[in-house]
Structure formats: C-alpha cells, structure tokens
C-alpha positions as CSV (number, residue, x, y, z in Angstrom):
1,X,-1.7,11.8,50.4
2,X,-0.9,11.3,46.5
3,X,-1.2,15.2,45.9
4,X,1.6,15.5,49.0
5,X,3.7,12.8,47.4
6,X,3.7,14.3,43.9
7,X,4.4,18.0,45.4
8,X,7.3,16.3,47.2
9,X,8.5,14.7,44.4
10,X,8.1,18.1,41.9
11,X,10.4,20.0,44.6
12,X,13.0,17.2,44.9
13,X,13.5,17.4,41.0
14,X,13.2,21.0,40.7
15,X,15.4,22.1,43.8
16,X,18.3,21.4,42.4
17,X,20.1,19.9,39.2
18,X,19.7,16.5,40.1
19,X,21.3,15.5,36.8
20,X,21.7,11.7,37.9
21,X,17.4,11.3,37.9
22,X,17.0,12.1,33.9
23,X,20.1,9.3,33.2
24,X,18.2,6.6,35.7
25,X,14.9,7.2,34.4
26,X,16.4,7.2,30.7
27,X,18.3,3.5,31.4
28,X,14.7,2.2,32.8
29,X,13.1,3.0,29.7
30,X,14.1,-0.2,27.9
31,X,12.2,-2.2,30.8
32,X,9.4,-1.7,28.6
33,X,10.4,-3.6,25.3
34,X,11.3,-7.0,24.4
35,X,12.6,-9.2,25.8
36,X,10.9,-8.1,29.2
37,X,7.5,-9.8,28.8
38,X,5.9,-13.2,29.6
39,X,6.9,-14.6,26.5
40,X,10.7,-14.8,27.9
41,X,10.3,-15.2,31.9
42,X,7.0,-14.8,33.8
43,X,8.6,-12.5,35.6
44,X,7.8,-9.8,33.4
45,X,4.7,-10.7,32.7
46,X,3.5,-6.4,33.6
47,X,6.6,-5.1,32.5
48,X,5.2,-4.3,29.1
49,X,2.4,-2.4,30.8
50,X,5.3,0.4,32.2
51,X,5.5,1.6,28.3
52,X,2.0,3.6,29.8
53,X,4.1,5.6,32.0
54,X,7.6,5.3,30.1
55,X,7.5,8.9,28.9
56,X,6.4,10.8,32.0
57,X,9.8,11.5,33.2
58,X,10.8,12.9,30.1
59,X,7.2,15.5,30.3
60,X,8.1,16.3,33.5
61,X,11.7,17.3,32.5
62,X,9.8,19.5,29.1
63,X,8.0,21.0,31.9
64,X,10.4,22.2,34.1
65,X,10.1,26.0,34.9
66,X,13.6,26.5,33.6
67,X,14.2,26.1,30.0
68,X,18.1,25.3,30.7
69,X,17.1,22.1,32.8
70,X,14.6,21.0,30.4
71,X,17.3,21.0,27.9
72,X,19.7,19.7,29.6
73,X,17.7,16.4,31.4
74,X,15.5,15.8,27.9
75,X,19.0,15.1,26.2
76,X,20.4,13.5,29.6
77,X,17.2,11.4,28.8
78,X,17.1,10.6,25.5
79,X,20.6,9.6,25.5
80,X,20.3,7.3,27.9
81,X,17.2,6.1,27.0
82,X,18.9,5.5,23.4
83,X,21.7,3.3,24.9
84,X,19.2,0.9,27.0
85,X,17.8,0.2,24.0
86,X,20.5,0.4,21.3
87,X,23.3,-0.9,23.7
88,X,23.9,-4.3,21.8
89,X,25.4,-2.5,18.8
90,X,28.6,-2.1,20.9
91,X,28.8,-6.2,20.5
92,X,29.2,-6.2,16.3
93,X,33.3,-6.6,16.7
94,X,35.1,-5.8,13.7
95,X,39.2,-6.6,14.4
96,X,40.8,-3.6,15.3
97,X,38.3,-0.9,15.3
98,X,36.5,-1.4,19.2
99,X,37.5,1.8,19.5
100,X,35.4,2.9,16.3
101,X,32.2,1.3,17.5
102,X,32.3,2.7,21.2
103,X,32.1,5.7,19.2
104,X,29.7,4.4,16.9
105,X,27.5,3.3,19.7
106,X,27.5,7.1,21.6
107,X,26.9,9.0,18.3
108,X,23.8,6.5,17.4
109,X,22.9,7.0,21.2
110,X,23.5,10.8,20.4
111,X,21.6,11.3,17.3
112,X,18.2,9.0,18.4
113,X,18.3,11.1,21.4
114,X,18.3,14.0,19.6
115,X,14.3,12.9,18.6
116,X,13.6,12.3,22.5
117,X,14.8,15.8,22.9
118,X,13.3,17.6,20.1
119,X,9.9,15.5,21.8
120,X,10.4,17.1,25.2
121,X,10.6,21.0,23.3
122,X,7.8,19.8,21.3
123,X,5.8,18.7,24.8
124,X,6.5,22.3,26.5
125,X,5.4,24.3,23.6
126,X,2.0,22.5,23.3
127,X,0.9,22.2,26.6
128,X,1.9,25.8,26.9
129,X,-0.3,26.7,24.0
130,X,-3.0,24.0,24.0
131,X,-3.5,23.2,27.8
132,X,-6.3,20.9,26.7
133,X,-5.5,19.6,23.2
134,X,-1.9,18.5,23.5
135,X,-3.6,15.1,24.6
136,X,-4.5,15.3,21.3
137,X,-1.3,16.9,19.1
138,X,1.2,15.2,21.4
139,X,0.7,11.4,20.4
140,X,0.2,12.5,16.6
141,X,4.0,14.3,16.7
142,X,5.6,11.0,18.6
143,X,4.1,9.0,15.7
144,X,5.8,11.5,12.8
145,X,8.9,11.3,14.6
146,X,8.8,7.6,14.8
147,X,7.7,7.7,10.7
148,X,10.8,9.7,10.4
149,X,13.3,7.4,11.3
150,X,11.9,5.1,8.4
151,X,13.4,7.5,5.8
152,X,17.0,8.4,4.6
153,X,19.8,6.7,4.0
154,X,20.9,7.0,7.9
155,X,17.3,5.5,9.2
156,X,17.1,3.0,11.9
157,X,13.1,2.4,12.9
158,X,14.0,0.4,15.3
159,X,12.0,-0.4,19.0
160,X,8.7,1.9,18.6
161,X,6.8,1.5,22.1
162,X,4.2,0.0,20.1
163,X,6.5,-3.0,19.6
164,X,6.1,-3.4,23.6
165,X,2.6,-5.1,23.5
166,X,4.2,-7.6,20.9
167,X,3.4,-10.8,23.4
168,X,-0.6,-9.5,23.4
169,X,-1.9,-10.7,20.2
170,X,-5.6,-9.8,20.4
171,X,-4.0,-6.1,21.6
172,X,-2.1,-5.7,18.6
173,X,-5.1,-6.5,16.2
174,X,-5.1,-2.9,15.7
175,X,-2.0,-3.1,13.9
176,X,-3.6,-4.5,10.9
177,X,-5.9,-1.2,10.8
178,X,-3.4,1.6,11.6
179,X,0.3,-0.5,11.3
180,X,2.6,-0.3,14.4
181,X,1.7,3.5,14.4
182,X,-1.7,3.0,16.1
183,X,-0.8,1.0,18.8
184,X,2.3,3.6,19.3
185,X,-0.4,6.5,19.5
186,X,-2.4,4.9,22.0
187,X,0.3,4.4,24.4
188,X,1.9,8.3,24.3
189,X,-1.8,8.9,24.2
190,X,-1.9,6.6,27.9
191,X,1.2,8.3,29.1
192,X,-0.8,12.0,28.4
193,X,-3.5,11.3,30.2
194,X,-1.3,9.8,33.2
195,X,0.3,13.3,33.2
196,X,-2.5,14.8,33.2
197,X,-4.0,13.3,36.0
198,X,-0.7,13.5,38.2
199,X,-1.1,17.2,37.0
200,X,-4.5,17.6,38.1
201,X,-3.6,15.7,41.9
202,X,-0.4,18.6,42.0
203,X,-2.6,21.2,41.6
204,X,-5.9,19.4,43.7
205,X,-8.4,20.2,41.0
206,X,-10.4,18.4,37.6
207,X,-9.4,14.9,39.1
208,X,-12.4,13.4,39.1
209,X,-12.8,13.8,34.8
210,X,-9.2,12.8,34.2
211,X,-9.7,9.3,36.1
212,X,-13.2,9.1,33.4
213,X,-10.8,10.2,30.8
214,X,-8.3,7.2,31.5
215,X,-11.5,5.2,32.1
216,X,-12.7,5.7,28.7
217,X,-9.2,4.9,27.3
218,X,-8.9,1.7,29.5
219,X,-12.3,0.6,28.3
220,X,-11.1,1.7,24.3
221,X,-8.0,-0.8,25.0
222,X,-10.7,-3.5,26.4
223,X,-12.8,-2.8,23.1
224,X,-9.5,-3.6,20.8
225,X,-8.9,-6.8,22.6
226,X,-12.6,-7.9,22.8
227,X,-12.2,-7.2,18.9
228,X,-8.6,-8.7,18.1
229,X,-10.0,-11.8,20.0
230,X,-12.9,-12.2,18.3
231,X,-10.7,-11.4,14.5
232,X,-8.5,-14.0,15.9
233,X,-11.6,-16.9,16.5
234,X,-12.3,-16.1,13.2
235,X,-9.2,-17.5,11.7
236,X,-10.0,-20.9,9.3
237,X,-9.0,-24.4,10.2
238,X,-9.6,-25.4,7.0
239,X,-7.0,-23.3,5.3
240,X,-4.4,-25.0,2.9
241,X,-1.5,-26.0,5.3
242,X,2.8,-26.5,4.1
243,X,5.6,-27.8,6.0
244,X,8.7,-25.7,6.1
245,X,11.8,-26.7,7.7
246,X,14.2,-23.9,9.8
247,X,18.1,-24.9,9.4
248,X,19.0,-22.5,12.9
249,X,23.0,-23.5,11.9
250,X,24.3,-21.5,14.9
251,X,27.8,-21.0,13.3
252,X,30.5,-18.4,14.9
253,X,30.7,-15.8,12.4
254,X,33.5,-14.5,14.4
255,X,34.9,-16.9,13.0
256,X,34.7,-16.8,9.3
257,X,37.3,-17.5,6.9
258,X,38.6,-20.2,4.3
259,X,38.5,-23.3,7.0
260,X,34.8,-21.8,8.5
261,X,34.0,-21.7,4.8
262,X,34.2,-25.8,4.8
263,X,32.1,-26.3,7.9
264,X,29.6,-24.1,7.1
265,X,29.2,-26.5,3.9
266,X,29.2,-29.4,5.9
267,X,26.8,-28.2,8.9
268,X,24.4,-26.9,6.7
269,X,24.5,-29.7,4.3
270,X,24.1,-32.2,7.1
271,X,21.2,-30.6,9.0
272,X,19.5,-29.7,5.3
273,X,19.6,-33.3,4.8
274,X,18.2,-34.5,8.4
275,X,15.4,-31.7,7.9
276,X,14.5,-33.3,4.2
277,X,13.7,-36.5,6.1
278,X,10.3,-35.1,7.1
279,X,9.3,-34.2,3.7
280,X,8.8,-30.1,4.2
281,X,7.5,-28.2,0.7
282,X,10.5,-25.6,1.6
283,X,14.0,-25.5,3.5
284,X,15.0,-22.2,4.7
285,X,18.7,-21.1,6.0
286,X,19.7,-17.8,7.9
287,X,21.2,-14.8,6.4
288,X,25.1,-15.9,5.8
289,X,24.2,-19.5,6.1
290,X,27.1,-19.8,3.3
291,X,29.4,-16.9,3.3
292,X,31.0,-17.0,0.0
293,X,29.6,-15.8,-3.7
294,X,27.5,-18.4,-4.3
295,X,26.1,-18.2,-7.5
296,X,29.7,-16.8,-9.4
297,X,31.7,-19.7,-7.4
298,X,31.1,-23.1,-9.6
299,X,32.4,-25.2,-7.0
300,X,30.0,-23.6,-4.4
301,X,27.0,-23.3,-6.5
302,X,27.3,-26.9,-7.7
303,X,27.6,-28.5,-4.2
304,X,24.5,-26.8,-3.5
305,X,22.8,-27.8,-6.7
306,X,23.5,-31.5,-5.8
307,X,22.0,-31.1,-2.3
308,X,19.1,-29.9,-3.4
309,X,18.3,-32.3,-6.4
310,X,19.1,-34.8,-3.8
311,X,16.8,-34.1,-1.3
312,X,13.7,-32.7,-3.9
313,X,13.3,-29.6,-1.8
314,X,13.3,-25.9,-2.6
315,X,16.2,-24.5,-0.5
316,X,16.6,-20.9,0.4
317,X,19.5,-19.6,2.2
318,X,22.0,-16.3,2.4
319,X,25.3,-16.3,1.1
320,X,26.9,-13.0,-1.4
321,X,27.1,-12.2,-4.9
322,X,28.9,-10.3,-7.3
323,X,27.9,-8.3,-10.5
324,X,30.2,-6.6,-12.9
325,X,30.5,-2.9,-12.4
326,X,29.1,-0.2,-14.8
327,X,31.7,1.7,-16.5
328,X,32.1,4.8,-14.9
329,X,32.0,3.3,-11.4
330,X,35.1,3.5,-9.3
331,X,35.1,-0.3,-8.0
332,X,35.1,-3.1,-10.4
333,X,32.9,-5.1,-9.1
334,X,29.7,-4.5,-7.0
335,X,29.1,-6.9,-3.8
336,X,26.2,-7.9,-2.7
337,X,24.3,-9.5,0.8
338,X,21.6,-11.7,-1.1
339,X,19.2,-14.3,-0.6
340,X,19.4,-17.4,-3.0
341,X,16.5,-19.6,-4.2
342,X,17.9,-23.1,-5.4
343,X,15.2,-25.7,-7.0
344,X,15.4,-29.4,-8.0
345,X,17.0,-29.4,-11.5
346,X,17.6,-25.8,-12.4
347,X,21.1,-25.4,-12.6
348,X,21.2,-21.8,-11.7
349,X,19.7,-19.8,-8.2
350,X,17.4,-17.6,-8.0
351,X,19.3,-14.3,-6.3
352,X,17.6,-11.5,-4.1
353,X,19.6,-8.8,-3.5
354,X,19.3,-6.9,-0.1
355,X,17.7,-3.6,-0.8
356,X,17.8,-2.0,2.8
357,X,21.2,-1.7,4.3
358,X,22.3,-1.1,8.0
359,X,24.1,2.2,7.9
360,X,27.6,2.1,8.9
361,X,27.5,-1.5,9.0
362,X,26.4,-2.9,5.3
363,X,27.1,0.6,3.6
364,X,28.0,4.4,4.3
365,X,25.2,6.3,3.8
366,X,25.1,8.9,1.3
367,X,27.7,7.5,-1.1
368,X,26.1,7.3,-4.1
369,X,25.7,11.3,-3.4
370,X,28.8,11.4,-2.5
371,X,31.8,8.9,-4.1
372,X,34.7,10.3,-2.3
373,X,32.9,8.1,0.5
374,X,34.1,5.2,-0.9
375,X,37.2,5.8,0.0
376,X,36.6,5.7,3.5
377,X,37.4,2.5,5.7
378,X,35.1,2.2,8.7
379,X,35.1,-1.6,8.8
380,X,31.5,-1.6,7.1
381,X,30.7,-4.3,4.5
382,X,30.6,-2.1,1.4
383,X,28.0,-3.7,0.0
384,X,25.6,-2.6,-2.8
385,X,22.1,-1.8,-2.6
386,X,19.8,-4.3,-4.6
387,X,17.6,-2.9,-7.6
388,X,14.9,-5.5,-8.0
389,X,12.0,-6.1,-5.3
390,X,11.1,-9.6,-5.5
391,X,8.4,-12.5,-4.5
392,X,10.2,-16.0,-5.0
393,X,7.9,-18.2,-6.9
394,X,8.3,-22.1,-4.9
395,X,5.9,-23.7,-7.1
396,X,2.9,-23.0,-8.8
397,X,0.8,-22.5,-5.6
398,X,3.8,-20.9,-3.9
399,X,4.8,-17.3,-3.3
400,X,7.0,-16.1,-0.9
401,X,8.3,-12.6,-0.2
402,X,12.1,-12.4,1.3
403,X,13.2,-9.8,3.7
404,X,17.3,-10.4,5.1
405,X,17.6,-9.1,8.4
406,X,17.1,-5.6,8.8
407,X,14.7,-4.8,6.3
408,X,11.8,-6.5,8.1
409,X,11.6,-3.2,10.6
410,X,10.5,-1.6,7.7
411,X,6.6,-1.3,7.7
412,X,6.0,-0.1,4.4
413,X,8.8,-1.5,2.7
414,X,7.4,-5.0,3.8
415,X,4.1,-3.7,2.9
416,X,5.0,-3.0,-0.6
417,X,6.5,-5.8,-1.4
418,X,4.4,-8.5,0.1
419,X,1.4,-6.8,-1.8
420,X,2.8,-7.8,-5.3
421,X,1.0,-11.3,-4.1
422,X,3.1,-12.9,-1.7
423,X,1.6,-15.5,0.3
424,X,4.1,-16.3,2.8
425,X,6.8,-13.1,4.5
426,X,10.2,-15.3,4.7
427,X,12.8,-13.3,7.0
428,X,16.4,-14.6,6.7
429,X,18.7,-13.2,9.4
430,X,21.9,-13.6,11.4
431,X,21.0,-11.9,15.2
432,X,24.7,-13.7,15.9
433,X,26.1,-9.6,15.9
434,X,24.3,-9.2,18.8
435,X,25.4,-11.8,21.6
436,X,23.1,-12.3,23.9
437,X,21.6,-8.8,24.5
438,X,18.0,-7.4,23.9
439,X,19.0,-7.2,20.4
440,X,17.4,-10.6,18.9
441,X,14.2,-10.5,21.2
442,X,13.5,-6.8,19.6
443,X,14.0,-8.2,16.1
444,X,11.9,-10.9,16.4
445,X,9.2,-9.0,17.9
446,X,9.2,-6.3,15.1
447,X,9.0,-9.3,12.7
448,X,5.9,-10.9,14.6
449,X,4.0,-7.2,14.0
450,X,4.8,-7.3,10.3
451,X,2.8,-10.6,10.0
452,X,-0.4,-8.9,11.8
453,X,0.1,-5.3,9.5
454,X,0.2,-7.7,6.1
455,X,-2.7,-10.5,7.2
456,X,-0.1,-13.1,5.8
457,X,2.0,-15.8,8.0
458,X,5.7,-15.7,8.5
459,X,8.7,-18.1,8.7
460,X,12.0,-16.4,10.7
461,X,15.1,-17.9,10.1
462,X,17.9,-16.9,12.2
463,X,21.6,-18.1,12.8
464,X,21.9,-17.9,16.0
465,X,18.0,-17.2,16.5
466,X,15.0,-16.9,17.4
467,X,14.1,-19.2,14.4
468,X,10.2,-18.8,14.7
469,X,7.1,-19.6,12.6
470,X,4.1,-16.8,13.2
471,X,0.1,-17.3,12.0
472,X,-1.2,-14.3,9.9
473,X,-2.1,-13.0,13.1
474,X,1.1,-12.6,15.3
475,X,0.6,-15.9,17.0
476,X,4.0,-17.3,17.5
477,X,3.3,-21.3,16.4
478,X,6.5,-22.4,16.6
479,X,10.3,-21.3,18.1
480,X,13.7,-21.7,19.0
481,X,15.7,-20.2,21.7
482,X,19.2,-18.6,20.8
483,X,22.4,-19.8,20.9
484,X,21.3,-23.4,19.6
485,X,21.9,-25.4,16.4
486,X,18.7,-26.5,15.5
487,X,16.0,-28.0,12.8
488,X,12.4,-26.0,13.6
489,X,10.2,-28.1,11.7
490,X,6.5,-27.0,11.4
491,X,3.3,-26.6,9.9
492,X,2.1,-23.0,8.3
493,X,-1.1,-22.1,7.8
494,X,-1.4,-20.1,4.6
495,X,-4.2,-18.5,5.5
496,X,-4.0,-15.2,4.3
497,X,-6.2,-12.1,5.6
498,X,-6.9,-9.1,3.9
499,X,-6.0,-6.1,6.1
500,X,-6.7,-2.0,6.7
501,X,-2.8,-1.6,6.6
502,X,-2.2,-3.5,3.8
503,X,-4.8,-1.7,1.4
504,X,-4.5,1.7,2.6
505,X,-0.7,1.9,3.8
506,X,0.5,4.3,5.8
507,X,-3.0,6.3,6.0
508,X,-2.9,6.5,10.3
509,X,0.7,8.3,9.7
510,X,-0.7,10.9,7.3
511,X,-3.8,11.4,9.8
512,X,-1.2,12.1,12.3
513,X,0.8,14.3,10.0
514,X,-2.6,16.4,9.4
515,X,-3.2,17.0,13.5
516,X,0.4,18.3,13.2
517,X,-0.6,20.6,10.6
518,X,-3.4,21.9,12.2
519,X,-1.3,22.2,15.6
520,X,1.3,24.4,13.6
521,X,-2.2,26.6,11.8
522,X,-3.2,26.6,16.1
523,X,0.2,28.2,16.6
524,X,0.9,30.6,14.1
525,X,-2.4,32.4,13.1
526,X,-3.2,33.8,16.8
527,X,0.9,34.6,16.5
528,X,-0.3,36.3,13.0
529,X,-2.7,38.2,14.1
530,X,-0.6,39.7,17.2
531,X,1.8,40.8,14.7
532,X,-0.5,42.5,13.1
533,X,-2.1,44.3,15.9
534,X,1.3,45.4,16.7
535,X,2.0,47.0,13.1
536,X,-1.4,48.6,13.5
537,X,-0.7,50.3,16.8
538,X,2.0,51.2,15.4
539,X,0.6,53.0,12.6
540,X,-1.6,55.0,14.9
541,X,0.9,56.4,17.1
C-alpha cells in the first residue's frame, strides 16, 4: 500500500511542473523551529520532531529526472523556505524606506536560498556517485554550509535545524561535545535515511535493512538522551548560588526621540530601584535600555552614577558611545552600540563595544574594504565595530562575559570569549524589531544552546523579551513572556561545567570538512583516471 502511495505521489510531482508544491513545502519548513514546540503551546509538542523529515521535499526535488525542474523547485524551495523563517525582518521599520526592506527581505530570502539550492545540486551529484555513502557525505556538507554562514561580513547563522530540539534538554547534551553542529548532523543524517527508506518502498527492495538502519539511529538518539539525563543528574546542589535581577523595560523604540529619552530614564530608574529591594548581586537592562551616549553625556552618565551608588548594585545596561575618529577617517566621530558596566563609587562605566554587527542593519558590510560605502544611506545604524573582547569583572568572585543581541548566534565567537574565564554568559538584547513574529522565540533558543556548548549559565535580558535565566545545561529556570514590562528576579547557579565544545572548538565542523574532502578525492580520482584512459586510447589509435 505505502509503495503504491509513494509511486503515486513520484508521478504527481514529476508529471508536470507543479511549481506551487516546492513553495508549500518550502513555507512548512519553519513548522519545525521555535516557537512551535511545548515550551510555547502543547500543541506543538511533535512539531519539533518534523525537522526529521523537513528536507525530504527538497531531495526529492535534487532527484528529479530533469535537471531543469530540480533547479527550478530547489530555489522555489529554498526561497520559500528562507522567508518562513526570516519573514520577521520585514517588521524592522525605518521611516520612509518600507519599500527598501521588502526588498531587503526578498534578497536575504534570495541569497540563504541560494545555500538550499546549492544543497539540492550537492544531494543529486552524491547520490548519483555514492548510492550508498551520501548517508554519510550528505549531512557532513549541510553542516559546512551551515559553518559558512558564520563567516564574512554578510553572515547571518541564524535557525540551524539543530536549534529545533532546543525545548529537549537531555537531547541537546550533545551540543556540549560537538556544538550545535552535531545535533544538526544527526537530523539531515534522520532525513537521509527517511529517504532512503521511502526509496527503497518505490522501488520494493532493501526495506527490511533501512528500517534496522533508522532503528539503529533511533536507538543512537535514545543513547544521547539516556546520557544528557544522566550529565544533567549530575549537576551540584551545592554550587555557589547569586541573585540577579532582569529590568524587561518594554519601551516603544518606535518611538525614540528627545521626550522617549526622559521616560526611558524614569522607567528604568524606577523598576532598577523596585528590583534593588530584593538585594540581587547584579541588575541587568536590555540592549538600548538608555538610547543616548552614555558615558560622553555628563548629565546622562551622572543620573546613572547616582542610581547605582544609591541602590549598591552593579548595574549593566545598553545605551551608545562615541570615540574620536583617527585622522585619516572620513567621519569624525565613530558610533558605537555598547554595553555599559556602572559600579557603586566609580565615577566612570565600564563600556563594551559590540563587535558583531547585523548587516545592513548596524553596518554595510564590506566598508572598511570599501569607504566609498559610507556614503551610502540605506537607513542602517552606521555603527562601528568594537576592537576589544571583554569579561566584565562584578567583583572579585565575579566574571561575566557580555554578548548584545546578535552576537550570541555566534558559536565560536561566544566560545572564545567566554573561555578567557567567564563564569556567567550575560545577553543584552532588544527582540522589540521584531513584533510579535518567530523572531524572539528563535533568539532565545539559539541563546539557550550557547549555555549547553560553553558548560556555563546564562542571564537574557531583552526589551521586549523573552527575559530568561538558563542553568549551564540549557534548563530554562526562569522567564518572561514578550510584550510585558517586567522585573525577572532569580537565583543562578554558577555552577560551571567543563565541556568537549568548549576545549576543542569547532573540531565536529572540521571532521565534517574532512568527509567533504574525501567525497571531492571519491569524485575526482575515478574522473582522473577516465581522462587518462581516454588520452591513452588516444595515443594508440
């Protein structure tokens, strides 16, 4: 009955260009990720478990018999698949240019479709010259691709399928061995053998060993959650425990301007004073909790100074800072997105500066290469990139790392940082951009994985939310829904765990890399050799 159904279904698509499957199947894709899991609605308490099967559409479209369909539904796909997931950007308003970020949303829907179509060509060439080991060479290319769009100054790693299984905390154990890029593997590895099997029912032989060969991969993923639980028992109650205090302001940063200015001041100096009533060892405030140049504004800098010795707390919170340019430069001054650290009597903050900037958004890529760039007006911040990584010192038993907004996605930028001996990952952000989409959930769940890679807890503070604090093994303590203005006070437990990922970096990625290698070797010796066969035949006629 099953081989009928798939037979049926393999005619249907391949009768005909039935262009309107590939652009429902790519929509669908984002049913997979955050925020469609138990965590938000019980509802979608299996929804996470479609990432298995996410990508079979798009091998069945690398696998069509013509190459001009494949082509045509992998980027019908990809695209689509691009814009479930990356739709939200289309809610960052900047005043008069709509019009530029509709277009800004199709070419980023564009471009990361791109990588699901160069996946489909990738897909048909290796299971046409490795019928057995693309189960193998497949997975190992999805995980360099996804690596890839960690570099340059146009990357956006953002919603790896991995990142699906977020709300599973023993499952994502494995992320502290391998980083996100293990738990991606396994589930293009899932989706392989689920082809394979529909495959072997087309075609009404081997199905027998593919149903033990999805066994043996359902009883792996059984093994990693036996483990993850059992890692996860092993966590210590006795651990040294501090209270922090979230300040989720919820202010309309559609709003800003001179009068905003004022009641930023007085929400956040409010609610920093309620939260002090209960004593926390640290205060943290979102990403533009203050928008204005805190440190270079007096005025600014002392209200917050008076706060703070008032209330005997360490405050940190986001706000923007200036430096005088270099001579040579073409601007005068260079503007920064930064973190501040203000302490009970000390006159002066300490300042991060935001080293990771959303392209198009925060900065246009490539002008440092190119300074003619500068010239160019596409609404974006303009800020400068920061120099300096940092760990804040709170007080002599206190280290903290800080990350604003988007450069927690990073894996190894996190890495690095946090392994200059922070004890706490601190994550300022405003998610306000983007309204009440997917956009927030996704953050916060690539945030929650950065806290399992690096063995060390995490506090998220976010403007509009989530504000959330997260055990050194992804276990969400503590968190606030969006769109509220709220104090999240809690207890962290500064147990910190020494992890695979955390020593050895990005070794799973390089494994990966090497099966690629060896895939390319696979494809051009026996190509080699035919070649020369060819010149020798030559010869002898």
């Amino acid at each position: 009955m099953l081989q009928i159904i798939i037979e049926k279904t393999g005619r249907y698509i391949r009768d005909k260009n039935r262009w309107w499957i590939p652009v429902i199947t790519g929509l669908l894709f984002s049913l997979s990720q955050p925020p469609f899991n138990h965590t938000f609605n019980p509802v979608f308490v299996l929804f996470p478990f479609l990432s298995f099967v996410v990508l079979i559409p798009l091998m069945a479209f690398a696998t069509e018999p013509s190459l001009k369909k494949t082509m045509i539904h992998s980027s019908l796909f990809g695209f689509f698949a691009s814009i479930s997931q990356y739709f939200w950007i289309g809610f960052v308003t900047a005043e008069g240019l709509w019009h530029l970020i509709l277009i800004g949303v199709v070419l980023i829907a564009l471009f990361f479709g791109f990588f699901y179509f160069c996946a489909a060509m990738s897909f048909r060439v290796l299971t046409q010259k490795f019928p057995r080991l693309y189960l193998l060479f497949f997975p190992a290319l999805w995980v360099c691709i996804d690596f890839l769009r960690t570099l340059g100054e146009i990357s956006f790693p953002w919603s790896f399928l991995g990142y699906s299984f977020t709300p599973f905390t023993p499952v994502i154990q494995i992320t502290s061995v391998t980083g996100i890029w293990g738990l991606t593997f396994l589930i293009v590895l899932t989706n392989c053998l689920f082809w394979d099997l529909l495959k072997s029912y087309s075609i009404n032989s081997d199905i027998v060993p593919r149903w033990i060969h999805l066994g043996v991969l359902a009883l792996f993923f059984c093994g990693i959650s036996i483990w993850g639980a059992h890692r996860i028992s092993g966590s210590s109650k006795e651990s040294r425990k501090i209270n922090v205090a979230l300040i989720q302001s919820n202010l309309n940063q559609l709003q800003w301007g001179v009068n905003s200015l004022d009641t930023a001041f007085s929400i956040t100096d409010s609610m920093v004073t309620l939260a002090s009533q209960q004593k926390p060892d640290l205060i943290i405030g979102p990403e533009s909790a203050l928008l204005c140049f805190l440190s270079r504004r007096s005025e600014y800098r002392n209200k917050v100074v008076s706060l703070v010795n008032s209330i005997r707390t360490p405050l940190i919170l986001g706000g923007l800072h200036w430096d005088k340019a270099p001579e040579g430069v073409a601007d005068d001054y260079l503007v920064y997105n930064s973190a501040f650290l203000f302490k009970p009597d000390t006159l002066y903050p300490v300042i991060y500066n935001k080293m990771k900037l959303v392209p198009f958004s925060e900065a246009l890529p490539f002008e440092g290469v190119f300074p003619i760039l500068s010239r160019t007006n596409l609404g974006e911040a303009d800020f400068k990139r920061g120099k300096v990584q940092m760990v804040l010192k709170i007080s002599d038993s206190l280290r903290v790392s800080p990350f604003i907004c988007y450069e927690i996605i990073y894996p190894a930028f996190v890495r690095e940082i946090v392994k200059t001996g922070a004890e706490l990952i601190v994550t300022i952000t405003n998610d306000g951009w983007f309204g009440k989409t997917s956009g927030p959930y996704q953050h916060a769940a690539m945030a929650q994985i950065r806290a399992v890679e690096n063995g060390r807890p995490m506090v998220r503070c976010a403007n509009t939310g989530i504000s959330m604090v997260v055990d050194s093994y992804g276990r969400v303590v503590k968190k606030t829904p969006i769109y509220v203005r709220q104090i999240l006070n809690s207890q962290v437990n500064m147990q910190s765990v020494d992890t695979r990922y955390l020593q050895w970096g990005d070794w799973f990625v390089v494994a990966c890399l090497l099966v690629c290698l060896a895939a390319l070797i696979g494809m051009i010796v026996p190509l080699s050799k035919l070649m020369s066969m060819n010149l020798k035949n030559n010869k002898n006629s």
